[in-house]
C-alpha positions in Angstrom: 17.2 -94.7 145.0 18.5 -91.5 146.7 18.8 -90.0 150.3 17.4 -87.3 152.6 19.1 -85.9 155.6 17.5 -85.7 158.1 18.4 -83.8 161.2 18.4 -84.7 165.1 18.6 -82.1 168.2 16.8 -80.5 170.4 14.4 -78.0 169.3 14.9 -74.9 171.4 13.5 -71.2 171.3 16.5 -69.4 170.2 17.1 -67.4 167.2 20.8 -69.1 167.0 20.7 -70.7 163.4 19.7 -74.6 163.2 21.3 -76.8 160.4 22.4 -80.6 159.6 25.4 -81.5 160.9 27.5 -84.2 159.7 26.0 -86.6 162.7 22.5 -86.5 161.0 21.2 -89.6 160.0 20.6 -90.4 155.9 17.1 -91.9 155.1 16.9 -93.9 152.0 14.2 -92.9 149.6 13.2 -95.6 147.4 11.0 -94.1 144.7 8.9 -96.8 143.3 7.2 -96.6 146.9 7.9 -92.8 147.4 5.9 -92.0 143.6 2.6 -94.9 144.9 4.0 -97.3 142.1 4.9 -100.3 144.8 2.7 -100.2 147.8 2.5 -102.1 150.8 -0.6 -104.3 151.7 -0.6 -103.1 155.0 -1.1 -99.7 153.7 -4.4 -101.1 152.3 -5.4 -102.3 155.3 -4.5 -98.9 157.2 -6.5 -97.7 155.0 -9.8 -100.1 155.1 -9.4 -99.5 159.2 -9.3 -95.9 158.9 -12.4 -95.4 157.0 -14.3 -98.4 159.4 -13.3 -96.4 161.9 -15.6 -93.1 160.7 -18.4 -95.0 160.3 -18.2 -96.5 163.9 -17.8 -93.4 165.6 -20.4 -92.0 163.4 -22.4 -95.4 164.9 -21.5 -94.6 168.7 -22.6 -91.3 168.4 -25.9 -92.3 166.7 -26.3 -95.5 169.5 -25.5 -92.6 172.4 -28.1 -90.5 171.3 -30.4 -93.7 172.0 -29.1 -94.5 175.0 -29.7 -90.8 176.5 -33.7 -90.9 175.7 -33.1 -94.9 176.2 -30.8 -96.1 178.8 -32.4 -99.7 179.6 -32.1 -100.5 175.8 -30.4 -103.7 175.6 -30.3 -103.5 172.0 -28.4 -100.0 171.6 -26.2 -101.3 174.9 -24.9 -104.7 173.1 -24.1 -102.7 169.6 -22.4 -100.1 171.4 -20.4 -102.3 173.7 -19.3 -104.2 170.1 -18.6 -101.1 169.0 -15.8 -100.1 171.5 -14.0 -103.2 171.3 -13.4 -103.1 167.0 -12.6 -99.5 167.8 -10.1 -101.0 170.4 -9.0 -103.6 167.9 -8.7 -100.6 165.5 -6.5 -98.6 167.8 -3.9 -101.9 167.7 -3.9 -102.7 165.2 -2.9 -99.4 164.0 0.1 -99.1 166.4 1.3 -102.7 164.9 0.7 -101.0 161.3 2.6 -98.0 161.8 5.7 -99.9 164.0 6.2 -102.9 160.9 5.7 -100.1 157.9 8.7 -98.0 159.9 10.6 -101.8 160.5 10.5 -102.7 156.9 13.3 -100.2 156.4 11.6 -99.0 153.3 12.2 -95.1 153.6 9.5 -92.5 154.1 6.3 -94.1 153.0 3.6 -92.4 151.9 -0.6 -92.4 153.3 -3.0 -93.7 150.7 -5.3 -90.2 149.8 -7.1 -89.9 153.1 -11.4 -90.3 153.2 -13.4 -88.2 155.6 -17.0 -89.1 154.5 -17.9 -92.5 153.9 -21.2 -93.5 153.6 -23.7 -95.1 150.9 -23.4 -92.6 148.4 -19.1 -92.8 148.7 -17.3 -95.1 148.6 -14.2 -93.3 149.1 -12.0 -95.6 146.3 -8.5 -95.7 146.6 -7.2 -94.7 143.0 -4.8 -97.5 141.6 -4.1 -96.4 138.6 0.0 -96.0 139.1 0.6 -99.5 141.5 2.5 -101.9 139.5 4.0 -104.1 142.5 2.2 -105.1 145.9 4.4 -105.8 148.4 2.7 -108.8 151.6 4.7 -109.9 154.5 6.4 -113.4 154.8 4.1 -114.4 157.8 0.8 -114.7 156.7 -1.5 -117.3 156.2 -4.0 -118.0 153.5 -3.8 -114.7 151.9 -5.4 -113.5 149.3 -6.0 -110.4 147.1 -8.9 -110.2 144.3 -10.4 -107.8 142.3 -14.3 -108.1 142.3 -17.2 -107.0 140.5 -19.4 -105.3 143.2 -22.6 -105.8 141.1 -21.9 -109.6 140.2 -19.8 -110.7 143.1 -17.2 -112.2 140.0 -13.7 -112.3 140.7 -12.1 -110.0 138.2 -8.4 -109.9 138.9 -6.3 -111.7 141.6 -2.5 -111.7 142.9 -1.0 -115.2 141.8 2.6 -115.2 141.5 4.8 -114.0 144.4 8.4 -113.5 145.1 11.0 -112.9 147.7 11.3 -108.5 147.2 14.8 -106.9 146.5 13.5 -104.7 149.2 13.2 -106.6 152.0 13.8 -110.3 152.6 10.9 -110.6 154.6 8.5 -109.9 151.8 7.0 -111.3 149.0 6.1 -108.9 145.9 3.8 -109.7 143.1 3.3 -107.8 140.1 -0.7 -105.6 139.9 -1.0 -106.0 136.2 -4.3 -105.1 135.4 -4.1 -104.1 131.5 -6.9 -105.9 129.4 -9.0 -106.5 132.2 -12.3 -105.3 132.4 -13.1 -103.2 135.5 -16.1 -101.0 136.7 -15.5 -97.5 137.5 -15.3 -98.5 141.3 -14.4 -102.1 142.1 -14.1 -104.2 145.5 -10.8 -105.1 146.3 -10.9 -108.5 148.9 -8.1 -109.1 150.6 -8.2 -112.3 152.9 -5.1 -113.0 155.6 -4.7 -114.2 158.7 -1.8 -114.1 161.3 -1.7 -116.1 164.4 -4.8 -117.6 164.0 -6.7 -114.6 164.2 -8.5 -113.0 160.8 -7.4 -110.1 159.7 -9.3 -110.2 155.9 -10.8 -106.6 155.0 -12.2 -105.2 152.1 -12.4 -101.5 149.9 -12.7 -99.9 147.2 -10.6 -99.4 144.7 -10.6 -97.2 141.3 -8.2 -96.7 137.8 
């Protein structure tokens, strides 16, 4: 592991020099998750929302457009008013993403490659090829995390064993070994959790 400074004032238009001062604060940088080699699963969820969320704005937009030649369309109303509330949900969720990813004390922590256009011809795989370790919080219920052929529905690969992490006491880690298995150039990766009785199970794609 190793440290970065990182400096705190006040940003001012001056031209008097700015530098780190012996009050600055030291971030750890732990470089299994720093380098992608141990990621977080609520990374892949971050992710999974992120790329839902295109394609529903991309959905509003198309449903508005219907609703401007069509405003009595009870159809295009219902979809869009279902719409604004995952997008809501989306918006959260996020925030309770980003504020237990900055909690978990883990150092600066990278975004999975972003995706701007999904659609059916991408399906905007998150390359896996370096994860060795997954990291899932303490609190969840019934999770699960599989590997599966999107052709044949078969479950390829799946998290089994789990740990209490080095890292953090309030996760479990369990090893992404995936050498000898045979994967298609683009698998779907199923991940099923819940959390205070409410769902939160998502799915993507995922490539070596």
């Amino acid at each position: 592991m190793k440290t970065i400074q990182v400096c705190i004032g006040l940003f001012m238009l001056a031209t008097v020099p700015f530098g780190c001062g012996d009050d600055d604060l030291e971030i750890e940088v732990i470089e299994e998750i720093a380098s992608g080699e141990t990621v977080l699963e609520l990374q892949f969820e971050d992710y999974a929302l992120g790329v839902e969320e295109i394609g529903l704005n991309q959905r509003k937009e198309e449903l508005l457009v219907i609703l401007e030649n069509d405003p009595q369309n009870d159809n295009a109303l219902g979809e869009l008013e279902s719409v604004n509330n995952r997008l809501s949900f989306i918006e959260e969720r996020g925030g309770v993403i980003e504020e237990r990813l900055v909690g978990f004390g883990l150092g600066p922590i990278p975004p999975l490659p972003p995706c701007f256009d999904p659609g059916p011809d991408n399906n905007c795989p998150v390359p896996l090829n370096v994860v060795n370790t997954i990291l899932v919080e303490q609190n969840l219920n019934n999770f699960g995390f599989q590997l599966v052929d999107p052709q044949s529905e078969e479950v390829l690969f799946a998290l089994e064993e789990f740990e209490t992490s080095e890292l953090n006491e309030n996760l479990l880690e369990s090893p992404f070994l995936t050498e000898g298995i045979q994967l298609p150039e683009e698998f779907l990766v199923v991940v099923k959790k819940s959390e205070g009785g409410m769902d939160l199970s998502y799915n993507f794609y995922g490539t070596l």
